[in-house]
N, C-alpha and C positions, 0 to 999 in steps of 0.2 A: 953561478948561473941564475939560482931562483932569486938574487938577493936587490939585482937591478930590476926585474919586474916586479917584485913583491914593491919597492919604492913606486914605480909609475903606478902602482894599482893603488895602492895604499892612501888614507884621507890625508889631506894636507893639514887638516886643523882636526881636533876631535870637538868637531859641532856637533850642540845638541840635535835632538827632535824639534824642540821647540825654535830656534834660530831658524829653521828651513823654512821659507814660505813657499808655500803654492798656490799657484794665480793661473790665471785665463791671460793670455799676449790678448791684446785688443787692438791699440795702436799700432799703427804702423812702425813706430820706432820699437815696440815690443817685438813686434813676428820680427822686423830684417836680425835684431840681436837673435833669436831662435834661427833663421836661416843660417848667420856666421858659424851658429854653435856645430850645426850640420854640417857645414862646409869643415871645420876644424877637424868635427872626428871621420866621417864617412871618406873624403877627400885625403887631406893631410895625415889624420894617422892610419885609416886604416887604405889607403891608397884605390881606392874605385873609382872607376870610368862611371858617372852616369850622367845621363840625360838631364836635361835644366837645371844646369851648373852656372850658376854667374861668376865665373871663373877671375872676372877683372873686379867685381866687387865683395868675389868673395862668399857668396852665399848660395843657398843651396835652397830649392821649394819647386810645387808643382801642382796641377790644377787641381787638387784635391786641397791643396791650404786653403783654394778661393770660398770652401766651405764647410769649416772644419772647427772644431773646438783645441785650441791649440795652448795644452799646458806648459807652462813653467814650475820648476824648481830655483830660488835664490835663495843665497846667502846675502842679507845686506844688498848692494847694488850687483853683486855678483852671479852671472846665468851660471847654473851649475848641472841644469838639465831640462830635459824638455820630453815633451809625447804628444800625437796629436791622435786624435779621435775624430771619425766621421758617422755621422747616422741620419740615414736615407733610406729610402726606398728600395727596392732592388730597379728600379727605372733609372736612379741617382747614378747608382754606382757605373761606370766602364766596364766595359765587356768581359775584358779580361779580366781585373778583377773578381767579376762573376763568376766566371768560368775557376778561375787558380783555385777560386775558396768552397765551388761546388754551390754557391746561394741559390738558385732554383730548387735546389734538392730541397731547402729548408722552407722555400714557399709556400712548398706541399703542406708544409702544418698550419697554414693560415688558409684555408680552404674557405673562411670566409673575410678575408680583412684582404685583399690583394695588395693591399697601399702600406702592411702593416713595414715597421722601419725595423733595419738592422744596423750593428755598430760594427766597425771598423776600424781598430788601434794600430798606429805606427810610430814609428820612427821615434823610437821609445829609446833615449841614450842621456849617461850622465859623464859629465866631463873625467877624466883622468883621475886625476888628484880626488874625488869624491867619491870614487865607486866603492866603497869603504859604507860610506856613509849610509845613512836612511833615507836618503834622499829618490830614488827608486821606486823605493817601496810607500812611500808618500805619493808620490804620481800616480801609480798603478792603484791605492785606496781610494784617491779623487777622480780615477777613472771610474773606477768601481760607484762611487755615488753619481758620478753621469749614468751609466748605464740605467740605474737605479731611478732616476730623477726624468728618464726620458720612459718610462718602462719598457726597456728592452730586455729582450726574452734570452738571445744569441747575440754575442758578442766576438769577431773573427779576429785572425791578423793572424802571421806568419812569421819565420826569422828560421835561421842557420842553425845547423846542428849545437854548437856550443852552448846554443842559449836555453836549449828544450828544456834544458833542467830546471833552469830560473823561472820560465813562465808553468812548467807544471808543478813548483813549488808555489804558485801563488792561484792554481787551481784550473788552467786550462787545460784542455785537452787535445791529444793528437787523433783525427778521424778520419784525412783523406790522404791520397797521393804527393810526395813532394814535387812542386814543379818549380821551374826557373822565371827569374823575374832580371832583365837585361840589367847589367849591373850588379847585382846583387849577391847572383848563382845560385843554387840549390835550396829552394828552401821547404820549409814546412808549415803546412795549414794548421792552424789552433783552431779552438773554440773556447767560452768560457759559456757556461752555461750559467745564468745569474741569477739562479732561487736554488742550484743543489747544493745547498746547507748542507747537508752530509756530505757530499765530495768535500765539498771545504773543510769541513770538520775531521775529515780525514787526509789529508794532504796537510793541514795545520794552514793553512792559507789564511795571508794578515786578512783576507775579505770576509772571512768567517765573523768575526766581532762585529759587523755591521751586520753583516745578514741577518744571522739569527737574531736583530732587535726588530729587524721590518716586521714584524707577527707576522699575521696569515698570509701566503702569499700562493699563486698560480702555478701549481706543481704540474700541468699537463703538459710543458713542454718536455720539463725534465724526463719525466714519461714516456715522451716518446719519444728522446733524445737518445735514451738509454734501450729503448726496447727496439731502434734502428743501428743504433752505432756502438753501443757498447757492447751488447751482446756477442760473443762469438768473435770479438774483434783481434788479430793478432798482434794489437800494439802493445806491450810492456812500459806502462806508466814507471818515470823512474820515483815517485813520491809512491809506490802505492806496492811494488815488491817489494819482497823483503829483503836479506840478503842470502838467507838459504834459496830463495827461488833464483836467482840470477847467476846464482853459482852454480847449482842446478841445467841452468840454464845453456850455461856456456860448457860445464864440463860436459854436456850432450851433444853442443854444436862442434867444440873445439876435439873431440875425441879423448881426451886429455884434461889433468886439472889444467884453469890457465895459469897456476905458475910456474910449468911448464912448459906452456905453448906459447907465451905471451914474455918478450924479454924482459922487460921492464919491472917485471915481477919475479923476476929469480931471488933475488934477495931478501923476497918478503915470506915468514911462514905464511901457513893457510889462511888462519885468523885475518893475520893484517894485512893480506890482500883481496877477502873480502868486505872487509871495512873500506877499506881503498877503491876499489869499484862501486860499492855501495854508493858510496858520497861522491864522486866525482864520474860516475859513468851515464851515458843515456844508451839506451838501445834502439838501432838503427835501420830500417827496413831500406831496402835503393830498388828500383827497378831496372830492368837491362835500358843504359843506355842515358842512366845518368849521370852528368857530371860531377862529382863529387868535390873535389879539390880544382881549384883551378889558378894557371901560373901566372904567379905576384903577387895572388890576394896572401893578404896575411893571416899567418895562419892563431887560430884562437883554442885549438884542440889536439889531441895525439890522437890520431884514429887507428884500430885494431880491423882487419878484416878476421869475422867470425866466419862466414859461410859463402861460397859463390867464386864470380872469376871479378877481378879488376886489368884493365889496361891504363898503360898510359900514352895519351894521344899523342905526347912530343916528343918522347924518345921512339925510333920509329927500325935504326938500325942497329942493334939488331932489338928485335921487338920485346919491350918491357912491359911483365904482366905479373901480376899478383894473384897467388893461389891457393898459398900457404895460410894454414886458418891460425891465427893467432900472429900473423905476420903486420907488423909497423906498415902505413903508406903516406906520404906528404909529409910535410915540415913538421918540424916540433913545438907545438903553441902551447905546452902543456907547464914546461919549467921558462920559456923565453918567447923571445916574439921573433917569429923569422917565417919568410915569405913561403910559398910551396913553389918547388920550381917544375913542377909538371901540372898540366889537365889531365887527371884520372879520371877514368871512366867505368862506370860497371858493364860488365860482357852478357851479364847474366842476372836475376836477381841476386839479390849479394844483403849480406846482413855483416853490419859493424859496430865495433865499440866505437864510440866516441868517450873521449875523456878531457870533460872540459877543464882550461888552464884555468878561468873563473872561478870554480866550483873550488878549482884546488888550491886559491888562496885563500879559502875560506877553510881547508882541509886540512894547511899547513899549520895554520894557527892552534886547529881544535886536534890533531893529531901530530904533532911535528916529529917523532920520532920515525914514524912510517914514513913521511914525506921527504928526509933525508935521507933515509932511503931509496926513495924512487929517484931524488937528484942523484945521489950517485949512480944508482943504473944507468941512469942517461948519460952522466961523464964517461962512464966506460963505455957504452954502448957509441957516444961519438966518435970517441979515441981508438975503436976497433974500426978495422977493415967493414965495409959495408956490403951485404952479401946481393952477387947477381942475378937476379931471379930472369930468364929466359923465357 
């Protein structure tokens, strides 16, 4: 099961660092190759409905390109990835945007600069056959020197549970409510904060090595960054527990150790299923009424409900809900790729594991003993009867 996704994830060449160039799309014949690349992965692999699709040529963009810094990734003539960046004003940006990422809040700390600019990172993806590579994490350092070259203070953007872990391993943070973007589904507001040298220093984040060479820099925001939103916050940074505390954590929510409450970990002593959550888990806050999973996108994750009620919208007779804490919900993204065939929804607030399949090809490699382990749970656990939760 894991040996076909491990190939589609896996690099197709072992390129260096130095073979990857990263560049600014400029030309037109630049950005339409960056819109195909979008249209390849959001469209074609991973199967989404969204809005200004040019379906007949193939490409994918929208009024935020018309003013944007729009990076590449190449090998040779080869696009192998791409991210775009906006920075603007809060007058710049669309309403909603505003609103998803909460940016008035942060206005507040410019009490005298009204005009001052914020940044905006998207559509952050590397082709198939690379994601292996360093190719990623070279965009997100050249992000890092935009932000840095424009002096911006806050840096935002969003994305799906599966990827919480990747962008809070490279130093963002989670601070607001997750809300829905059409098309997209559920997601989650970041922040990077871009002078906290110590959070970077402590997350190991590749933007650490540049920071601390800028010398003296403007630590008030961080200040008040920290004295508004980190304070008191009930988010669990997955870079920043450890793993006694999340083990901690769950055997308080789940009642239970979870490899008891939790299938997927029956096979694993204590040890090596803390290791196992460690490295592949994010913890997940929902509010009543969000859609969590929803049916045909494909799924990137194994999600665990820890605390709260879930339903699902599409099975209706007789009514299918999730209540059992340590209980599996939607598709299995974790060893294969396979669609969710429900919209699940939360009834209540509801707190979940996520367990990203990303996280855990990098899991497989550094731990493979554990990780054939958890494939075989999943063999059994497909091959068993599936239990109907009422």
């Amino acid at each position: 099961m894991i040996n076909n996704y491990q190939k589609a994830m896996s690099c197709a060449a072992e390129s260096s660092e130095n073979s990857i160039e990263i560049g600014i799309a400029i030309t037109p014949s630049e950005k339409r190759e960056v819109y195909h690349l979008r249209y390849q992965i959001y469209i074609e692999e991973m199967s989404k409905q969204l809005g200004n699709t040019d379906y007949v040529n193939k490409l994918l963009y929208d009024e935020l390109d018309e003013w944007t810094v729009l990076l590449y990734a190449k090998i040779g003539s080869e696009l192998i990835g791409t991210a775009r960046i906006n920075i603007g004003t809060l007058a710049q940006f669309p309403q909603e945007i505003v609103d998803f990422l909460s940016l008035d809040t942060f206005q507040d700390f410019y009490t005298e600069h009204s005009d001052h600019k914020f940044a905006y990172t998207g559509k952050l993806m590397i082709a198939p056959a690379y994601r292996s590579s360093s190719a990623l994490y070279l965009l997100m350092v050249k992000g890092y020197e935009v932000f840095c070259s424009n002096q911006i203070q806050f840096a935002f953007g969003s994305s799906n549970f599966h990827l919480l872990r990747l962008y809070e391993q490279m130093g963002f943070r989670r601070y607001s409510k997750n809300f829905v973007e059409s098309g997209y589904g559920l997601l989650t507001p970041f922040i990077l904060v871009v002078n906290d040298i110590d959070h970077f220093r402590t997350v190991r984040s590749p933007f650490f090595r540049i920071a601390r060479k800028r010398g003296a820099v403007n630590m008030q925001a961080v200040e008040w960054f920290h004295a508004n939103f980190t304070k008191n916050s009930p988010v669990i940074n997955s870079q920043i527990v450890t793993e006694e505390e999340l083990w901690t954590v769950l055997c308080k929510r789940l009642a239970s150790p979870p490899t008891e409450a939790i299938a997927i970990l029956h096979k694993l002593s204590v040890s090596e299923a803390k290791k196992f959550i460690h490295c592949c888990g994010a913890y997940v806050q929902c509010d009543s009424g969000d859609i969590i999973t929803n049916q045909s996108d494909v799924s990137y994750s194994y999600n665990i409900l820890i605390s709260g009620r879930l339903k699902s919208l599409t099975f209706h007779r007789p009514v299918k809900e999730y209540t059992i804490p340590g209980q599996h919900f939607g598709a299995n993204g974790l060893t294969e790729l396979t669609k969710h065939t429900e919209d699940i929804a939360a009834m209540d607030s509801v707190e979940i594991l996520v367990l990203s399949g990303l996280a855990f090809q990098r899991f497989f490699h550094s731990h493979p003993e554990i990780a054939h382990k958890i494939v075989q749970s999943m063999i059994s656990l497909t091959r068993s009867k599936p239990l109907r939760i009422k």
